[in-house]
C-alpha positions, 0 to 999 in steps of 0.5 A: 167448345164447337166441334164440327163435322169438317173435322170428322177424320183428325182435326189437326190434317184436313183433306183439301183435295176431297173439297176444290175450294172456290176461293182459298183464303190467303195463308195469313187470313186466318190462324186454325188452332188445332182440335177445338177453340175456346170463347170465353167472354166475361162480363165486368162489375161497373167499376172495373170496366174503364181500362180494359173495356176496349180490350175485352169489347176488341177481344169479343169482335175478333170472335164475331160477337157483339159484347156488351157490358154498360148500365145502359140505363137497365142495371149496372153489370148487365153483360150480353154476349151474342155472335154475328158470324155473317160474313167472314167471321166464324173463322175467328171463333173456331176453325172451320172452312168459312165459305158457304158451300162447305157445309157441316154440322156443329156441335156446341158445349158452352160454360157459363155461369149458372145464373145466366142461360145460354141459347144456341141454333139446336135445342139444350140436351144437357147441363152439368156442373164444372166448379163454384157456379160455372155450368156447362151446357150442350146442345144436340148436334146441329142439321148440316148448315153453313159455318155463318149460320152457326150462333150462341147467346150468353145472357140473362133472358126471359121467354114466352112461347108457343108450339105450331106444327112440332117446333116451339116458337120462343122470343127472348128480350132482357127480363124488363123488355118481357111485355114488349114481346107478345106481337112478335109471338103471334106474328112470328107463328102466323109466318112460320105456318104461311111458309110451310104451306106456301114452300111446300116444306116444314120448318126442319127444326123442333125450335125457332128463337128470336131474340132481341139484342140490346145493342146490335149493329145489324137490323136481325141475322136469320142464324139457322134456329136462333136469330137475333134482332137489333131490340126496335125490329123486334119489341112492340110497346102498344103504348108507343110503337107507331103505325110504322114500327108495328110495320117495321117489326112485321117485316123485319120477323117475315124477312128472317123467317124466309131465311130459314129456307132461303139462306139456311136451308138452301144456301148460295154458293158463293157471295156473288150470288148472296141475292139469292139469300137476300132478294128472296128473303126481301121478296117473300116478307113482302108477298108474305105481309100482303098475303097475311097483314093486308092492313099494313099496306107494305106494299107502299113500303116496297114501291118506295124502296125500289124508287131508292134502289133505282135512284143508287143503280142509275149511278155509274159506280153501280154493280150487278146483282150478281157480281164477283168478289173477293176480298172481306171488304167486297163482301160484305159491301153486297150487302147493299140495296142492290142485292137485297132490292133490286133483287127482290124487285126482279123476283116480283117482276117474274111472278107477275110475268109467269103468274104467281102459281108458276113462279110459286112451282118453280120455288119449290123445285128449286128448294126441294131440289138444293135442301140443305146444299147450295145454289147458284143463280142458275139453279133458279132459273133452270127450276123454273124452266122445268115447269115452263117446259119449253113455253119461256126460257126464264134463264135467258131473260133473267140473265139480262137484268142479274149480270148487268147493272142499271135499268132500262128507260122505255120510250113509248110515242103513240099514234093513233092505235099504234105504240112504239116502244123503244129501250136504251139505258137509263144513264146520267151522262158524266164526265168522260172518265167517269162513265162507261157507256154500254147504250147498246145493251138489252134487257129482255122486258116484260112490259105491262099496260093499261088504258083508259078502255079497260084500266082494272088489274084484269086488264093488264096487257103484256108484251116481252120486248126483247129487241131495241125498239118495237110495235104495239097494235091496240084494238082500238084507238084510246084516250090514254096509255100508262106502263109498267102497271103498278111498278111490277117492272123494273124500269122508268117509262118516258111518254114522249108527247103522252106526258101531257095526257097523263097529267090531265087525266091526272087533274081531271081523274086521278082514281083512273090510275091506282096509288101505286101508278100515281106514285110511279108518274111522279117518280119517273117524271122527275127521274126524267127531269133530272136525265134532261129528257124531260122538263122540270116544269112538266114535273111540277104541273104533274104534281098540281093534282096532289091537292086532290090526293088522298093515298099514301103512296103518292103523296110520299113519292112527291114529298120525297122529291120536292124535299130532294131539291129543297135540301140541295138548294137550302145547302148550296146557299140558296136560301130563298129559292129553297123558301119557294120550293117550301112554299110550293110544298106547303100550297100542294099540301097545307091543306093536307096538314091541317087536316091531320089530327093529333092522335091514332086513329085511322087505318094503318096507312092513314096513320103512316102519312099522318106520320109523315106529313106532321113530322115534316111540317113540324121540321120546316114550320109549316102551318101551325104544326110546331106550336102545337107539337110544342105545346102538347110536348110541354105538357108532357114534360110537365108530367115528368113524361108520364102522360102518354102521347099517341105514338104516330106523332110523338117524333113530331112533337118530340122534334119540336121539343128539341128545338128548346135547350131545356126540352132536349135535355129533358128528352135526353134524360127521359131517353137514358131511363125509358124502357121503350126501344120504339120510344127511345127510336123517335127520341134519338132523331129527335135529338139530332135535329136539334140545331145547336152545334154542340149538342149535335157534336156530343150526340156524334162522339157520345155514339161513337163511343157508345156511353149514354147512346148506343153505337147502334144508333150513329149512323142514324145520327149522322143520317139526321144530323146531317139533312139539316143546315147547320149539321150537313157540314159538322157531320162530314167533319166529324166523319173526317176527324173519327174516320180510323176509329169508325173503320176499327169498331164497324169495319170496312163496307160493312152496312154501317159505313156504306150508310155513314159515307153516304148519308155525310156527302149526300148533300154536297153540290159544290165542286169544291166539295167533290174535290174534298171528298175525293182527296179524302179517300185517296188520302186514307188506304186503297181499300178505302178509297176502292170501296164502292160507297166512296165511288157512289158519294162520288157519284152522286156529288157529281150528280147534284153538280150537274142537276144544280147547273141544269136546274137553277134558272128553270127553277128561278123562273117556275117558282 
């Protein structure tokens, strides 16, 4: 039972007039029944499942629970119940003014059987017997929070914890995922601490529990006190979690845990504004991480999610970070790259604008000032305001990059001392009806520069160019220019005649430039090369230097790109352009891969791109990386799978496994019994890369439905399956003849289907392919086709159409 505050004066006659709601929900939305709502969720014994799964697992979604009941490889009849109410689905668990403004405070009573325990946001004050094993537990009433905020789990779970600062710190996981929980622990309280001292505001709870959810469709949900984890973001296996997973479990726990101020404690108003929850929680997991985990290096990690956010706001069917919505499908499809990226990207831009005690002033003010209510985008700048008092009118230029889509493209032409600057849009030209043109719009740009008299991070020159076009005047003349220092701006730099400067200094000196700089030539001369600003020669002769490279993040960056056009090549049938572009990979960075070695030694980055580069060179065959990858994985399935391999290259060896039909038998077989979510993680994918056609379509339908492969893990096959030849087209089939039933279990724009739909139709360069695609939607309901996801597969189909008509001679003759 949940009783909630909304309801103080007679739960059956609610007062709207005291309350304006924002945005009334229509009439048939949504159905209160009076006083109090029941959940009861029952597990079943393993054969009494088959019949009524569907009913009980739809039943549980209409509640905003994620209910399972399988084997899954544990035991038979282990049931879990756990909520997700974010966005729109507390309203169907208990009646309740579902927006986030209208904040309350609950009271939560919950049966249950006596032998399982349950958890909810606030500690247990009581537990008292109801009949024959059936107890009721009740939780003290809640802090006054958002109803999406609002969670329970029912479970049979085991815990360890620790206090810090008042609160007792608790990770839940299934009893025999137990010794998988340890590093969350320890990293969890480490946080807790750094956010206490760093927002000026203790954590305003006497409990914090993190709990890992065997199958779960998001990545984690900050729930007020109890926030719940997909089990790979939050188990570390020190036998086989990798250099990257430790990474990604590191930042998926800071990110949750940012929440607990921004999202919990001070809340958006509306979903317009949910950057305001998501770009800072992005923002601070990975200032936190720098600030307590320097050896993860997440830094790398973020540069390369800001390239791929830019890469989706460049389309035309992009939106603004902050954007009106409406409908379920609207909001939930915010929850995209956009707000959660580019947001946090233009909070790093203003820190290092304002420097970071500024900026670290400005959040506090504006947490202090809204706790336990809510904000808009406003609030924040105005925060801010009060401390640049008068010296830097923060709303005014971050009102030019919220309400607004896309990104500026600087132009800089030197002369001498002199630099000239100038901002446009970066827009791909379309065909007529598909863009609009603002070209006359500007952003308010904190530029950043160095040069070759002084290129330390103490040398860092600013200038806010807030006109169209402007004059810089160096001190002195110099060899060298290189903007947006580290890639703290959100913009792409064109050098004009300066491109061939760089990409000497680039052959002669690389260190000049830090990873990062490096890393952001390289994205931007082919953004560059791809708007038909630039040629692609010149990409091709900048990247020359990488032989040379030593650093993560440049090397990944080039990787990423030169696999971007071997793909599209490779699936618009042109086969032996690809082998060239292959060749030149394998000539930029053989060396590189043959220097990797086979275990886990090395710092956190070093081990990252070992990762990378055998991963990618045991997929396309590139040295002797498949013969060894194959031979260790014969070995280990000698062992029946009881010798260990080292964990940053188990995918790789793992993928070579795959490609024989006993290996990926045995792979699927050792997946069903083992115990490791990081190892049934690098299994899955490799499973998908096998290239035999039906094995790729039984993983797709067997996800599908969720029997020996979670459901949890689809959108990750059908973003594997489909990089490959034979699958690219199988994968949009499958997504065609499945598309009602993957709408009916993950529902419309949420997080899953923007990845299916993108993933499926990201690799088409064909007009006959757009026109399928297009059809497609405009065949299936009109929230379908207006979802956003739709126009970016469009998009960017449109995109690869005219990249392949600009690009296919120049490559011709270059390669």
């Amino acid at each position: 039972m949940i009783e909630n505050s909304m309801f103080e004066e007679e739960p059956d006659v609610v007062d709207l007039a005291k309350e304006p709601c924002l945005h009334p929900l229509e009439p048939d939305e949504v159905e209160y029944e009076p006083r109090s709502s029941r959940l009861l969720v029952r597990g079943l014994g393993e054969h009494e499942i088959d019949d009524d799964e569907e009913d009980y697992e739809s039943s549980a979604k209409l509640l905003g629970m994620s209910f399972m009941n399988r084997s899954s490889g544990l035991r038979n009849n282990m049931w879990f119940a756990a909520t997700q109410f974010e966005p729109v689905a507390a309203r169907s668990a208990f009646p309740c003014f579902d927006e986030p403004a209208f904040k309350a405070t609950f009271l939560i009573k919950i049966k249950r059987d006596e032998k399982l325990s349950t958890l909810s946001n606030m500690p247990k004050k009581a537990t008292t017997p109801v009949t024959n094993g059936i107890v009721q537990d009740e939780f003290f009433v809640s802090l006054k929070m958002s109803t999406y905020l609002v969670a329970f789990v029912v479970a049979d779970l085991k815990n360890i914890s620790r206090e810090t600062n008042g609160s007792l710190v608790s990770v839940y996981a299934i009893p025999q995922h137990l010794n998988q929980v340890g590093y969350a622990l320890n990293t969890a309280v480490k946080l807790l601490e750094f956010y206490q001292k760093y927002f000026l505001i203790n954590y305003p709870l006497e409990k914090l529990d993190l709990v890992a959810i065997p199958d779960f469709q998001s990545g984690a949900m900050e729930n007020w006190g109890l926030i719940t984890f997909r089990e790979t973001t939050l188990l570390f296996d020190s036998n086989t979690s990798s250099a990257r997973d430790k990474k990604l479990i590191t930042a998926v726990i800071a990110h949750e845990l940012a929440h607990q101020w921004f999202g919990d404690l001070v809340t958006m108003e509306w979903w317009n504004d949910l950057w305001l929850n998501e770009g800072f929680a992005t923002f601070m997991e990975y200032f936190a991480m720098e600030e307590i985990f320097p050896e993860l290096h997440s830094d790398e990690d973020f540069l390369n999610l800001i390239f791929k956010a830019m890469m989706k706001d460049s389309l035309n069917s992009s939106h603004p970070v902050s954007s009106a919505v409406q409908s379920s499908e609207q909001i939930e499809e915010m929850f995209d790259a956009l707000s959660y990226i580019k947001g946090a990207s233009l909070l790093l831009m203003l820190k290092h604008y304002l420097t970071k005690d500024v900026f670290q002033a400005g959040i506090e003010v504006y947490l202090h000032n809204h706790s336990y209510g809510s904000a808009q985008s406003d609030d924040l700048w105005d925060s801010m305001n009060e401390i640049t008092n008068g010296t830097l009118d923060v709303k005014k230029l971050m009102k030019t990059w919220i309400l607004h889509k896309g990104f500026p493209l600087v132009t800089v032409v030197r002369k001498g001392k002199i630099i000239s600057v100038q901002q446009e849009k970066f827009l791909y030209r379309m065909e007529p009806e598909n863009w609009t043109s603002d070209a006359s719009y500007l952003w308010h740009i904190p530029l950043t520069y160095i040069t070759s008299s002084c290129n330390l991070t103490h040398c860092t020159n600013a200038y806010l160019l807030d006109q169209k076009s402007a004059v810089i005047e160096l001190p002195e003349e110099v060899e060298w220019v290189k903007f947006n220092v580290d890639m703290n701006g959100y913009y792409i730099v064109h050098y004009a005649e300066d491109w061939k400067t760089l990409i000497d200094l680039l052959k002669k000196n690389h260190t000049a430039l830090s990873p990062k700089d490096r890393a952001n030539l390289i994205n931007n001369i082919f953004n560059l090369a791809g708007l038909g600003k630039e040629s692609l020669e010149k990409a091709f002769e900048l990247i020359d230097y990488l032989n040379k490279e030593n650093s993560t993040a440049p090397l990944t960056q080039a990787l990423f790109q030169l696999s971007l056009i071997y793909s599209l090549l490779e699936k618009k049938g042109e086969q032996q352009l690809a082998a060239r572009v292959m060749h030149r990979i394998e000539h930029l960075l053989g060396d590189k891969i043959d220097q990797q070695s086979w275990t886990d030694d090395g710092t956190l980055s070093e081990r990252e791109l070992r990762s990378t580069l055998l991963a990618f060179a045991c997929t396309h065959g590139i040295r002797n990386c498949r013969a060894t990858a194959t031979e260790m994985f014969e070995k280990w399935m000698k062992s029946n799978g009881t010798m260990s391999l080292p964990s940053d290259v188990m995918k790789a060896i793992f993928t070579a496994g795959a490609k024989s039909s006993d290996g990926w038998e045995f792979l699927l077989k050792t997946y069903s019994s083992s115990v490791s979510e990081a190892e049934k993680n690098k299994m899955i994918e490799a499973l998908a890369s096998t290239e035999d056609v039906r094995k790729l379509i039984w993983l797709m339908q067997n996800s599908l439905e969720g029997e020996v492969i979670r459901a949890q893990e689809l959108s990750r096959i059908i973003a594997t399956v489909s990089q490959s030849l034979p699958g690219y087209l199988l994968a949009w089939d499958f997504v065609k003849e499945n598309w009602e039933k993957l709408t009916r279990k993950f529902h419309l724009g949420s997080y899953t289907i923007q990845n299916i739909i993108s993933w499926s139709t990201s690799q088409f360069a064909t007009k006959a392919h757009l026109l399928e695609v297009k059809s497609f939607f405009e065949s299936k309901s009109e929230e379908s086709s207006q979802l956003r996801c739709v126009k970016e597969a469009i998009d960017t189909i449109q995109l690869n159409i005219q990249w392949m008509e600009g690009n296919l001679a120049k490559l011709q003759e270059l390669l």
